[in-house]
Backbone and ligand atoms as CSV (ligand in chain L), in Angstrom:
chain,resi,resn,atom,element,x,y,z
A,1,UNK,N,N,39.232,-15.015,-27.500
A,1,UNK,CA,C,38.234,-16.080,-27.528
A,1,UNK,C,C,37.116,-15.713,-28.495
A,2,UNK,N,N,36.913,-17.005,-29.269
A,2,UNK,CA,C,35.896,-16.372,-30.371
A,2,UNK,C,C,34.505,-17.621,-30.196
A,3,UNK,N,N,33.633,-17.759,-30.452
A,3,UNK,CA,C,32.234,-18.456,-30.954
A,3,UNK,C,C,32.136,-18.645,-32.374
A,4,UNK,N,N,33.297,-19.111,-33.089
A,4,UNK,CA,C,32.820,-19.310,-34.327
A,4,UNK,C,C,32.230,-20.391,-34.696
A,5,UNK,N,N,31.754,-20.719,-35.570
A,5,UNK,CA,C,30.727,-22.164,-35.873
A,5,UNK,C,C,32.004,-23.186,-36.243
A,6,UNK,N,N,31.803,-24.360,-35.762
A,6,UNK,CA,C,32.881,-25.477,-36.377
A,6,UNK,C,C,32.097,-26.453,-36.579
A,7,UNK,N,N,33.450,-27.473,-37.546
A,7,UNK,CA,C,32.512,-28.441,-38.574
A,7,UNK,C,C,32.439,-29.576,-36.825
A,8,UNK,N,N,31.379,-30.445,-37.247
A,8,UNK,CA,C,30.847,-31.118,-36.624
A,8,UNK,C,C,31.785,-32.486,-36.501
A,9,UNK,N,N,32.703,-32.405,-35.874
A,9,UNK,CA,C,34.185,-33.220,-35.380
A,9,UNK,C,C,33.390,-34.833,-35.159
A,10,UNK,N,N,33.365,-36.337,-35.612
A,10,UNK,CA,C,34.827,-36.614,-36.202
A,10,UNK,C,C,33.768,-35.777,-37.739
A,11,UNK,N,N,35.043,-35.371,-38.318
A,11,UNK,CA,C,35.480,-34.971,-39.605
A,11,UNK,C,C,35.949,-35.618,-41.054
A,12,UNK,N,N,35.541,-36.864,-41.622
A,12,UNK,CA,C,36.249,-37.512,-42.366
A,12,UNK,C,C,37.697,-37.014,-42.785
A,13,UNK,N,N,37.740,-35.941,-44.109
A,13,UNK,CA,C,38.294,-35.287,-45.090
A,13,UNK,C,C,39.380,-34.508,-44.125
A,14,UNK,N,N,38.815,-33.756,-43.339
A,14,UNK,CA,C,39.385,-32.677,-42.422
A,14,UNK,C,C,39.926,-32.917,-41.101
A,15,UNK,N,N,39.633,-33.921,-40.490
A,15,UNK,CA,C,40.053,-34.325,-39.483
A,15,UNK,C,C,41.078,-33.870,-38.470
A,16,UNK,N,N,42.690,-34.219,-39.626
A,16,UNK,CA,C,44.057,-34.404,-39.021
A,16,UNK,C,C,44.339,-33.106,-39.428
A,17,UNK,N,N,43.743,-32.173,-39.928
A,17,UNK,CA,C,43.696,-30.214,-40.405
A,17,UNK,C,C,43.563,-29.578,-38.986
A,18,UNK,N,N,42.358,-30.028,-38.986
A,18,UNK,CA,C,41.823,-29.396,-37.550
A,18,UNK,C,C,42.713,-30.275,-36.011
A,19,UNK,N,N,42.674,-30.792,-36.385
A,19,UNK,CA,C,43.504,-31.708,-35.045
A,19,UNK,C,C,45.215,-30.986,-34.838
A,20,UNK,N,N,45.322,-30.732,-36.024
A,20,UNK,CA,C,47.213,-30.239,-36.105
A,20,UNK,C,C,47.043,-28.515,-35.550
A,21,UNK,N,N,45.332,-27.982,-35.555
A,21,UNK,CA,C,45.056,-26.756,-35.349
A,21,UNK,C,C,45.703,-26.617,-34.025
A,22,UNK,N,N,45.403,-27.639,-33.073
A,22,UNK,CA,C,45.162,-27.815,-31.597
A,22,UNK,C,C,47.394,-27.157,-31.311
A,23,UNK,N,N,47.935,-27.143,-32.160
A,23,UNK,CA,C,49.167,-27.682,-32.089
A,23,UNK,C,C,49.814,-26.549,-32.436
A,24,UNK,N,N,48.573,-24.981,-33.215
A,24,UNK,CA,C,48.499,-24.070,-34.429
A,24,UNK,C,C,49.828,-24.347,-35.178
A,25,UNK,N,N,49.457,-25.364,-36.135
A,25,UNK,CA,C,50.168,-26.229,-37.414
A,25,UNK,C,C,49.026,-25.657,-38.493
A,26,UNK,N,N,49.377,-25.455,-39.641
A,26,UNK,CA,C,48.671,-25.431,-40.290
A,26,UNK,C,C,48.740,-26.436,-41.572
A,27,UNK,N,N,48.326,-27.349,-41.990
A,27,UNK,CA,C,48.368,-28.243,-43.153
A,27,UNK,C,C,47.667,-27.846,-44.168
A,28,UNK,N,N,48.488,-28.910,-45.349
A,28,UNK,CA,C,48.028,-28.992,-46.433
A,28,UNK,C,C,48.632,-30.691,-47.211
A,29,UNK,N,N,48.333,-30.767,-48.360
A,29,UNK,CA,C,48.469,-31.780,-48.960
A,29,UNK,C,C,49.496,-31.895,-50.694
A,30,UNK,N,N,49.962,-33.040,-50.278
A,30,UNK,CA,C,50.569,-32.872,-51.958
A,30,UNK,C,C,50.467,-34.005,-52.182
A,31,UNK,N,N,50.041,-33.862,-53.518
A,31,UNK,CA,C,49.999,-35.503,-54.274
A,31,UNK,C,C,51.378,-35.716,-54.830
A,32,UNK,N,N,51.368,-37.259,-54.128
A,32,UNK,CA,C,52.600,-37.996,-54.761
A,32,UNK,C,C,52.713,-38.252,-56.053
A,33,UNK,N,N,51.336,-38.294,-56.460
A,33,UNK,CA,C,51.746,-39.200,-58.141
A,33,UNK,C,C,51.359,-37.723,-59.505
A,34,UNK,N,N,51.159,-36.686,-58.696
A,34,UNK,CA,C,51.664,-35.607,-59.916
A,34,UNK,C,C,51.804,-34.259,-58.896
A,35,UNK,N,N,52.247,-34.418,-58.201
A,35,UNK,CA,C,53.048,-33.223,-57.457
A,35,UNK,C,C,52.316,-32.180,-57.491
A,36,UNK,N,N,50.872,-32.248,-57.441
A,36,UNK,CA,C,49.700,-31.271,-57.196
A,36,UNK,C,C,49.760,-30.967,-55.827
A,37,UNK,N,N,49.588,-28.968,-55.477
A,37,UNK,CA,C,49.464,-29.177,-53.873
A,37,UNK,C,C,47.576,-28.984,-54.015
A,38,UNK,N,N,47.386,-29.650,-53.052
A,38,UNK,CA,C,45.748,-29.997,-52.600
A,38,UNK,C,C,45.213,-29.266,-50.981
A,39,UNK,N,N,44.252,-28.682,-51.183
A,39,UNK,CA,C,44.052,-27.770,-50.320
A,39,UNK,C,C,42.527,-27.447,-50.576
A,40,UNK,N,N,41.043,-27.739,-49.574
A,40,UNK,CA,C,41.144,-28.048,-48.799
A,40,UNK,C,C,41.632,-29.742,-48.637
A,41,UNK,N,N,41.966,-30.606,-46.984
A,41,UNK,CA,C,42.431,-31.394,-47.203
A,41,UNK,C,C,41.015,-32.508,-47.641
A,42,UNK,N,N,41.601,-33.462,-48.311
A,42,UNK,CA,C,40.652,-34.425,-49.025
A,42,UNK,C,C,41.622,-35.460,-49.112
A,43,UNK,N,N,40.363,-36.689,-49.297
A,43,UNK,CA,C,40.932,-38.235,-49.544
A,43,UNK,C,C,41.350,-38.188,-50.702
A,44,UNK,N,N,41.104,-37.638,-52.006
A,44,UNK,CA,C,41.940,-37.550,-53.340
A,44,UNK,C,C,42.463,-36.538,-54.053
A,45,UNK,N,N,43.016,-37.001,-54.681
A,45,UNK,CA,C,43.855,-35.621,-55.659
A,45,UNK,C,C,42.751,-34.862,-56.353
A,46,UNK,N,N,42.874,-33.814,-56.824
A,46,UNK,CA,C,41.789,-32.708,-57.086
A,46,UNK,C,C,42.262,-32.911,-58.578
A,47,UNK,N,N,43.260,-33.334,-59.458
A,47,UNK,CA,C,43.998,-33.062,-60.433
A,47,UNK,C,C,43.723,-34.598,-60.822
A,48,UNK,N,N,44.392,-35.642,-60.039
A,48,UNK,CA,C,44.628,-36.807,-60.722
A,48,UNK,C,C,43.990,-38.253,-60.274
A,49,UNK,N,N,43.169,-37.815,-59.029
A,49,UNK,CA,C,42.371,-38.656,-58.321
A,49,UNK,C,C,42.804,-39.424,-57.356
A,50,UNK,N,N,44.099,-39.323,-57.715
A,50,UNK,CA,C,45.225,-40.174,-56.762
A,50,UNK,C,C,44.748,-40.276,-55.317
A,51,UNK,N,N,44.961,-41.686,-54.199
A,51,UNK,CA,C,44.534,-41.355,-53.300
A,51,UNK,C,C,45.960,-41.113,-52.244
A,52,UNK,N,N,47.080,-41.210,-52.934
A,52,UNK,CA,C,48.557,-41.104,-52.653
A,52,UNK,C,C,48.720,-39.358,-51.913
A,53,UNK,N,N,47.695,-38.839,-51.093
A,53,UNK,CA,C,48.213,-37.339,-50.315
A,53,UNK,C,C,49.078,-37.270,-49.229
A,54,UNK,N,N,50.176,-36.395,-49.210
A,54,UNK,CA,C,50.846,-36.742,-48.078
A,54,UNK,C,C,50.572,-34.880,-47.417
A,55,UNK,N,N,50.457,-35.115,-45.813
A,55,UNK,CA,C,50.589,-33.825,-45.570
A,55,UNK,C,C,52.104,-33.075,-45.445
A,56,UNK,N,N,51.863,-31.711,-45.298
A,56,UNK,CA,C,52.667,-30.879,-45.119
A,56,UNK,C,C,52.573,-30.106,-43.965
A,57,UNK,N,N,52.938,-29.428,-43.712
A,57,UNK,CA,C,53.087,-28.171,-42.708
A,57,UNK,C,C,53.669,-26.506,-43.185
A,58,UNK,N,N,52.417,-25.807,-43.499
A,58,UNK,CA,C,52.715,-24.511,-44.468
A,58,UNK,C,C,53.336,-23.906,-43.455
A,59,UNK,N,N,54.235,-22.950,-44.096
A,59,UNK,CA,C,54.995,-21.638,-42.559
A,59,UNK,C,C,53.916,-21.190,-42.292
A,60,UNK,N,N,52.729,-20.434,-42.805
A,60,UNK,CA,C,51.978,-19.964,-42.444
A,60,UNK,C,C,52.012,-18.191,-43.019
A,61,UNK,N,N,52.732,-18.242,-44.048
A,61,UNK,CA,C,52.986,-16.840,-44.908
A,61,UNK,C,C,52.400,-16.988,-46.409
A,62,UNK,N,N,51.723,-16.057,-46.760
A,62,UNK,CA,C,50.768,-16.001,-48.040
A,62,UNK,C,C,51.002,-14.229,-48.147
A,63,UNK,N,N,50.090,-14.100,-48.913
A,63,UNK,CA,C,49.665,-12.977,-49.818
A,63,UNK,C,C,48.258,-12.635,-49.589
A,64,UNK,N,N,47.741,-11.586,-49.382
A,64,UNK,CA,C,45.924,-11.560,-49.671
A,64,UNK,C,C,45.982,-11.594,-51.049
A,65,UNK,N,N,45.400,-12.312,-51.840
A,65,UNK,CA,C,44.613,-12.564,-53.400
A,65,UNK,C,C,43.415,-11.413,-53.387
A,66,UNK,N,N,42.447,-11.447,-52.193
A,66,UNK,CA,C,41.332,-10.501,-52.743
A,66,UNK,C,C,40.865,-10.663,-51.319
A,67,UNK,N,N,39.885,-9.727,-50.996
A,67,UNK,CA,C,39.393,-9.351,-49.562
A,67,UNK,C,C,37.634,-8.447,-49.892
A,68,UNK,N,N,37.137,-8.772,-48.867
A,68,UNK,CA,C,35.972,-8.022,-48.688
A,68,UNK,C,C,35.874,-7.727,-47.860
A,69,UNK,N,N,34.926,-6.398,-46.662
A,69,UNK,CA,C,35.010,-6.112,-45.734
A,69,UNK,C,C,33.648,-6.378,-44.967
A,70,UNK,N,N,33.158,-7.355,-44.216
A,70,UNK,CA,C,32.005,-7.418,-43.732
A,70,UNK,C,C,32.043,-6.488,-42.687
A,71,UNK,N,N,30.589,-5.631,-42.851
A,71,UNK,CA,C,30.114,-4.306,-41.900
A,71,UNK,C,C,29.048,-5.019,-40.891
A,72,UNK,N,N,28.511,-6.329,-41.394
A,72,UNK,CA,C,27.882,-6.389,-40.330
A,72,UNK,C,C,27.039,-7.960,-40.482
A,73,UNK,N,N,27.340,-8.968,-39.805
A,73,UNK,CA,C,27.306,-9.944,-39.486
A,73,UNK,C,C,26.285,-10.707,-38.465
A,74,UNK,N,N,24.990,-10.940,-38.556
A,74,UNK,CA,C,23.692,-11.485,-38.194
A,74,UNK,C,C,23.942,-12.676,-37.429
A,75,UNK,N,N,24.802,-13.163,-37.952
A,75,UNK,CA,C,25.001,-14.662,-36.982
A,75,UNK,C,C,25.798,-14.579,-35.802
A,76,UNK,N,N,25.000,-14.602,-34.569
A,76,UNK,CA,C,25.299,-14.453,-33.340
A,76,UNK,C,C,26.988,-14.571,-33.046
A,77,UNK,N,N,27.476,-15.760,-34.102
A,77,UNK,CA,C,28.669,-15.810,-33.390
A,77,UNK,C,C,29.938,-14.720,-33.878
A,78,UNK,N,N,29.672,-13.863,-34.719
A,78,UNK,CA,C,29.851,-12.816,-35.562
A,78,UNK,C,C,29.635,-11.574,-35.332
A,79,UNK,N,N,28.332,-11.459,-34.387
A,79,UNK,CA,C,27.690,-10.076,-34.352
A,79,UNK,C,C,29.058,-8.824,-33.360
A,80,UNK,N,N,29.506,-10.100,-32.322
A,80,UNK,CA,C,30.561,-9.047,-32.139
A,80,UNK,C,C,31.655,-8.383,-32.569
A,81,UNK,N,N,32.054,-8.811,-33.521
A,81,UNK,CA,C,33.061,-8.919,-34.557
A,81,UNK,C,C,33.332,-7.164,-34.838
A,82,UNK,N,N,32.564,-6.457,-35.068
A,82,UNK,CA,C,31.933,-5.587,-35.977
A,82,UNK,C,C,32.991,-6.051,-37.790
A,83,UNK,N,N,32.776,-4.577,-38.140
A,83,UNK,CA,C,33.178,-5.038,-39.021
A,83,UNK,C,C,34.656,-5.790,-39.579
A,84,UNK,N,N,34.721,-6.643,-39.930
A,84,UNK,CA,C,36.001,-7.572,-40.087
A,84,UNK,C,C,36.525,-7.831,-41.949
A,85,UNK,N,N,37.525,-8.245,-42.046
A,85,UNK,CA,C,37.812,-8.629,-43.365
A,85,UNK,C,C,37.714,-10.212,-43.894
A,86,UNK,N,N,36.971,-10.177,-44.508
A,86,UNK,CA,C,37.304,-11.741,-45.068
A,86,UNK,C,C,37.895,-11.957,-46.336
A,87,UNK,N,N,38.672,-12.744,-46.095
A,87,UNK,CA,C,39.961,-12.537,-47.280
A,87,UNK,C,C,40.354,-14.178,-47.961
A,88,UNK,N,N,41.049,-14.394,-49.554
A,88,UNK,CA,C,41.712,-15.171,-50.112
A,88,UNK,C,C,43.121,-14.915,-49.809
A,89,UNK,N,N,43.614,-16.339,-48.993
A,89,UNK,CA,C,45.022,-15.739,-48.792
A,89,UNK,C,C,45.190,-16.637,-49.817
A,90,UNK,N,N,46.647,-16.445,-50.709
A,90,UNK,CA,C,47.557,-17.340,-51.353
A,90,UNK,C,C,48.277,-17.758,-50.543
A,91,UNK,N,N,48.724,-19.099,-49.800
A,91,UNK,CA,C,50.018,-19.427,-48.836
A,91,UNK,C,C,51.280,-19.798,-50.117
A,92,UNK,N,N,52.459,-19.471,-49.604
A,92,UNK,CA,C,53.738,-19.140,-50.296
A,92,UNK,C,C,53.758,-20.776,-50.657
A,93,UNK,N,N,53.189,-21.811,-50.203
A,93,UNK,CA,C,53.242,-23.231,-50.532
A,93,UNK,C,C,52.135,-23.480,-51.865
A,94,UNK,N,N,51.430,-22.635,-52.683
A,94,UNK,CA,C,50.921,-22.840,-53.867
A,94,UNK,C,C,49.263,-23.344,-53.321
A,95,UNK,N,N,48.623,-22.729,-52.185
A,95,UNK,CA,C,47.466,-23.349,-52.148
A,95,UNK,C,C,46.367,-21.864,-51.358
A,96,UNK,N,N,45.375,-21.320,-51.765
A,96,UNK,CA,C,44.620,-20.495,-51.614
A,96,UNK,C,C,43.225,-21.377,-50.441
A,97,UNK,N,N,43.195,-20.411,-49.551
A,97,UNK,CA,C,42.601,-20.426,-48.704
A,97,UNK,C,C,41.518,-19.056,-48.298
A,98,UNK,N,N,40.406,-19.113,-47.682
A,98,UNK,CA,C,39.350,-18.422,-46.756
A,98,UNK,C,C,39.603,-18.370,-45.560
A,99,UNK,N,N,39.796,-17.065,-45.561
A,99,UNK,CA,C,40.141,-16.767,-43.951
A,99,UNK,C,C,39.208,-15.460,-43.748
A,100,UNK,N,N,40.008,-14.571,-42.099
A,100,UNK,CA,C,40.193,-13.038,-42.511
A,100,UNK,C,C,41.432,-12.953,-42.010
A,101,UNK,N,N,41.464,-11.241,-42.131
A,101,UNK,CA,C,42.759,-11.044,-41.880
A,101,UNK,C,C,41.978,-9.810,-40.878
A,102,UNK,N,N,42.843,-10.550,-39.417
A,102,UNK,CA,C,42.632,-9.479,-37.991
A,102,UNK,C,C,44.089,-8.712,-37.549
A,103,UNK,N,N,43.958,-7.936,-36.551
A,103,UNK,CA,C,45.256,-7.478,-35.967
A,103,UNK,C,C,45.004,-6.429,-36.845
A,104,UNK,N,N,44.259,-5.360,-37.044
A,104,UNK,CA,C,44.169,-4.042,-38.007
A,104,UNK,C,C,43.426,-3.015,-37.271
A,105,UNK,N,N,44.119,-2.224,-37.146
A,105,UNK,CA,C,42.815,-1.066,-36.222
A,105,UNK,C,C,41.869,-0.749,-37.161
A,106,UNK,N,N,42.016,-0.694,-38.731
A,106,UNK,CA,C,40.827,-0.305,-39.383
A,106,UNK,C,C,40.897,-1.542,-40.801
A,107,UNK,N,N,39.941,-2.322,-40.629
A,107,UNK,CA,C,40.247,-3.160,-42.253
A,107,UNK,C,C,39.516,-2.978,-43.151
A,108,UNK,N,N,39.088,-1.278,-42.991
A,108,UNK,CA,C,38.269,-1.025,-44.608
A,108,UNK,C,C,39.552,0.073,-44.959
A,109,UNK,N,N,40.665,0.351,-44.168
A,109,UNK,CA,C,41.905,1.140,-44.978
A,109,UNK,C,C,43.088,-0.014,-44.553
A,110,UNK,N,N,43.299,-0.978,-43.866
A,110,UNK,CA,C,44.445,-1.365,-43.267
A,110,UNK,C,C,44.739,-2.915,-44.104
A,111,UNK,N,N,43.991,-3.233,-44.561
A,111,UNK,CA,C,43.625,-4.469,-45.561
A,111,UNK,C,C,43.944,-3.859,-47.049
A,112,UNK,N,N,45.046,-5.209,-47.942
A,112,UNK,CA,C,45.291,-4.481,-49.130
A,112,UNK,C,C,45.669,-5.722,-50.227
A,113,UNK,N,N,44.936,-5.641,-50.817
A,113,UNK,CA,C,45.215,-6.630,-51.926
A,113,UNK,C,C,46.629,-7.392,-52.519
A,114,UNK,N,N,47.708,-8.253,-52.261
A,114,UNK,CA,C,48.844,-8.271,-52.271
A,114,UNK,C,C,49.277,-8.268,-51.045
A,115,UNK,N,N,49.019,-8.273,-49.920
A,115,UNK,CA,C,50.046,-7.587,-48.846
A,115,UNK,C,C,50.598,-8.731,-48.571
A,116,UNK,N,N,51.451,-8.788,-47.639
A,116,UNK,CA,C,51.858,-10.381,-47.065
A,116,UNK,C,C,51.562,-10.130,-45.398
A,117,UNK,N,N,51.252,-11.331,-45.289
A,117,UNK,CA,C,50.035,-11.945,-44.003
A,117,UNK,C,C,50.841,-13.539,-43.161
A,118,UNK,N,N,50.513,-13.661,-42.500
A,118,UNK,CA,C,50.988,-14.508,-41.332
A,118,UNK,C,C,49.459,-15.239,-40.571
A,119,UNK,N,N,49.729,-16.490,-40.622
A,119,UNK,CA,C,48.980,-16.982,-39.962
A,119,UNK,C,C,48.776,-17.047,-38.532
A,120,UNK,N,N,47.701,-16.630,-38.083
A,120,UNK,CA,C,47.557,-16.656,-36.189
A,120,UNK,C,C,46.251,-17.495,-35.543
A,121,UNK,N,N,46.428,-18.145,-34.776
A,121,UNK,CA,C,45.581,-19.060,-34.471
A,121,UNK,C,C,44.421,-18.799,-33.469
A,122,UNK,N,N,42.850,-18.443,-33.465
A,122,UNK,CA,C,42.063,-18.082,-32.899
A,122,UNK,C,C,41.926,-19.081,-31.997
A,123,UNK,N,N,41.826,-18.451,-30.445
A,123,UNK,CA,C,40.928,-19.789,-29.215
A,123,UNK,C,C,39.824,-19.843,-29.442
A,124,UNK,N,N,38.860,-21.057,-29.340
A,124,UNK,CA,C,37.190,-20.610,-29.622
A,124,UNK,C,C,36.943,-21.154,-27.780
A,125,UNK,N,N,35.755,-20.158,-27.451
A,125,UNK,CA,C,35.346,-20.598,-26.473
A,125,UNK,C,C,34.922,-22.001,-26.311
A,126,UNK,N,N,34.619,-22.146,-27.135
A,126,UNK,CA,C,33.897,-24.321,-27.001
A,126,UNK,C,C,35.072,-25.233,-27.560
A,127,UNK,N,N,35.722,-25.962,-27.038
A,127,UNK,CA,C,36.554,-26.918,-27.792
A,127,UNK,C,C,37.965,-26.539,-27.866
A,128,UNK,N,N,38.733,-27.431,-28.295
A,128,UNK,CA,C,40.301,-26.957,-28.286
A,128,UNK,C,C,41.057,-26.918,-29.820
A,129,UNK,N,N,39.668,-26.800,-30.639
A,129,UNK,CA,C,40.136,-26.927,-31.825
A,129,UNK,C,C,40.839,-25.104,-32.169
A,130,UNK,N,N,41.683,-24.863,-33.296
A,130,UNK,CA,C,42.246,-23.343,-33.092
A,130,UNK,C,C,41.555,-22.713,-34.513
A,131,UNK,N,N,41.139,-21.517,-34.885
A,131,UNK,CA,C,40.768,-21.170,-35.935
A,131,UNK,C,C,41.938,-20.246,-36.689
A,132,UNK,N,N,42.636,-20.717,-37.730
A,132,UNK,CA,C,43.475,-19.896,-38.555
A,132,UNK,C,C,42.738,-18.888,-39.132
A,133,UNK,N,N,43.787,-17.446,-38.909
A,133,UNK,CA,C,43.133,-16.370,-39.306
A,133,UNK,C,C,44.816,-15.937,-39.394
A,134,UNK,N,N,44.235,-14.856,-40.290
A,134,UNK,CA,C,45.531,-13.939,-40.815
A,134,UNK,C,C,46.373,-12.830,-40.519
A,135,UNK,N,N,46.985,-12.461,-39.651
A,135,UNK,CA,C,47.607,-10.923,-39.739
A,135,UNK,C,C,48.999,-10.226,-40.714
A,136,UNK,N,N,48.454,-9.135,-40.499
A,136,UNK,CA,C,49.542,-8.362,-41.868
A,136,UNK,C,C,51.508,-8.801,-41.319
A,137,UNK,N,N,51.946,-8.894,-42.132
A,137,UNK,CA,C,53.524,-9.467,-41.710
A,137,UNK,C,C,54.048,-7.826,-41.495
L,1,ZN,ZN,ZN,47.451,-35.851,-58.218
């Protein structure tokens, strides 16, 4: 169970993201009219403006792109955390995401640039929405 901050539900853009969370689905988007994948989700194409997005459903397997290690985190809903990784995953579906990556006894040695990662779905104490976060495959 975590206290992390969430967006302030209804959600225009994000909505049916967070709603598929409840389900731990993770989405994304592809435009029909130039086969762009779109990520975060949005009413238009990022490439062609198109408002033609259809969702997907990623496996939930990426790559870390790049990582930092926060030592120490001020915002209450964080402070217990200690230190954690926050990371760029690449998902194997062509779309880069902000996460971290948990499930590490140490993530200032256990965290690695490249690795491959799996998506796992956080409970938050308030709400039934799920928070995607990452562990090492
Ligand atoms: Zn497009």
């Amino acid at each position: 169970m975590s206290k992390r901050p969430m967006p302030q539900f209804f959600e225009p853009d994000t909505q049916s993201f967070w709603d598929a969370t409840k389900e731990k689905k993770l989405l994304y988007q592809d435009c029909v009219d130039c086969d762009e994948v779109v990520f975060t989700p949005r009413a238009h194409c990022t490439i062609c403006g198109s408002d033609k997005l259809v969702e997907k459903e990623s496996k939930g397997e990426g790559t870390v792109y790049t990582y930092s290690v926060v030592r120490q985190n001020r915002n209450p809903a964080f402070a217990d955390l200690g230190a954690y990784a926050l990371a760029y995953i690449d998902l194997d579906e062509g779309f880069r995401m902000l996460s971290n990556v948990v499930n590490v006894e140490n993530p200032l040695t256990d965290v690695s640039i490249g690795q491959r990662v799996r998506v796992v779905f956080e409970e938050q104490e308030e709400g039934d929405y799920l928070i995607p976060l990452f562990e090492p495959i």
